[in-house]
C-alpha positions in Angstrom: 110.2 109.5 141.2 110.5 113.4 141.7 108.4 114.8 145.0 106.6 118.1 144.3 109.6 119.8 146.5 112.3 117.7 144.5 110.7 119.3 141.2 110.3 122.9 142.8 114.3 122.7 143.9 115.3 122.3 140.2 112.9 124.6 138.5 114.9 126.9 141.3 117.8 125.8 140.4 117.1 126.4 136.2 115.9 129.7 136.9 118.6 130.8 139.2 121.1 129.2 136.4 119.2 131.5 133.5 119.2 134.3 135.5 123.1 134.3 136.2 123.8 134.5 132.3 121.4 138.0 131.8 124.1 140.3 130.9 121.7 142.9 129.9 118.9 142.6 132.4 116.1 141.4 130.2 115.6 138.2 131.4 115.4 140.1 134.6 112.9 142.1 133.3 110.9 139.5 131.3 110.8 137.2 134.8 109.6 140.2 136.2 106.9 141.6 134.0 105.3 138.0 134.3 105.1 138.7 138.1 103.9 142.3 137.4 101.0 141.5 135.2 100.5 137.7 135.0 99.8 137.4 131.8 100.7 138.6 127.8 101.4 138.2 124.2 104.5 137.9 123.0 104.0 141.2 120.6 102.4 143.0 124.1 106.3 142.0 125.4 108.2 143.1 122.8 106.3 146.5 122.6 107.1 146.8 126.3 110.9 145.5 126.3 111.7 147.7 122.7 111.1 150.6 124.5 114.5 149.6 127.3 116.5 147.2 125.1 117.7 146.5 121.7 116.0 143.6 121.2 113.9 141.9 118.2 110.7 140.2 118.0 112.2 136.4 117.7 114.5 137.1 120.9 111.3 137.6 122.7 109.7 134.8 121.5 112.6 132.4 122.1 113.3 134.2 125.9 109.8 133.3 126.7 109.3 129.8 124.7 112.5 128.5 126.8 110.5 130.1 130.3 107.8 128.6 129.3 109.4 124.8 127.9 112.4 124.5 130.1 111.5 126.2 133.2 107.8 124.8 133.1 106.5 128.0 134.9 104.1 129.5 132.2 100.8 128.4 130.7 100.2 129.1 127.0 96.9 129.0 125.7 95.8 130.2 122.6 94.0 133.4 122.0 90.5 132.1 120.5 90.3 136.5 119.2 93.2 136.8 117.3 96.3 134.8 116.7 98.6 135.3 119.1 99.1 132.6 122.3 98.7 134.4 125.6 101.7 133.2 128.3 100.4 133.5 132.1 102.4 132.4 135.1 101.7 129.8 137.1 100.6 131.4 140.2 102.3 128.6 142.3 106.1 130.5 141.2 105.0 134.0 141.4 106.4 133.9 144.9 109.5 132.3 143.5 110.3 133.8 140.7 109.8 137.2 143.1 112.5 136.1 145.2 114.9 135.6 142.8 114.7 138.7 141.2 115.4 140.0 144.1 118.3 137.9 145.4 119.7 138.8 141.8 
């Protein structure tokens, strides 16, 4: 059985491990517009990251599907106005996820 520490120590660890294979910085980025403004859509993203990178829609949506699945440290609810699902952080890793970005 996994303590809440013992669960916060690996999510640490995943996200330190994703982190390490961002060759271009937008993982860095993504990680830290979530820390920025707390919440989005994944087309609200990819507006934002186009404008940096060469990127495409699906990248986005798989960069922030595997935060949100793997790493455990978004919410997704659905957007009852329109169709899109709207990804917030959980505020308990904002700190976190803050650090790392700036160890990295």
């Amino acid at each position: 059985m996994w303590s809440p520490a013992d669960f916060k120590k690996e999510i640490e660890a995943r996200l330190t491990k994703y982190l390490s294979r961002d060759s271009t910085g937008i993982r860095h980025e993504v990680l830290a517009f979530f820390v920025r403004i707390k919440s989005t859509t994944i087309p609200e993203l990819y507006t934002r990251l186009s404008r940096t990178f060469t990127t495409t829609y699906h990248s986005v949506a798989s960069m922030v599907g595997i935060i949100a699945s793997r790493m455990g440290i978004l919410h997704v609810k659905r957007d009852q106005d329109g169709p899109n699902a709207v990804y917030q952080i959980k505020e308990e890793y904002v700190c976190m996820v803050a650090r790392l970005l700036e160890c990295g």
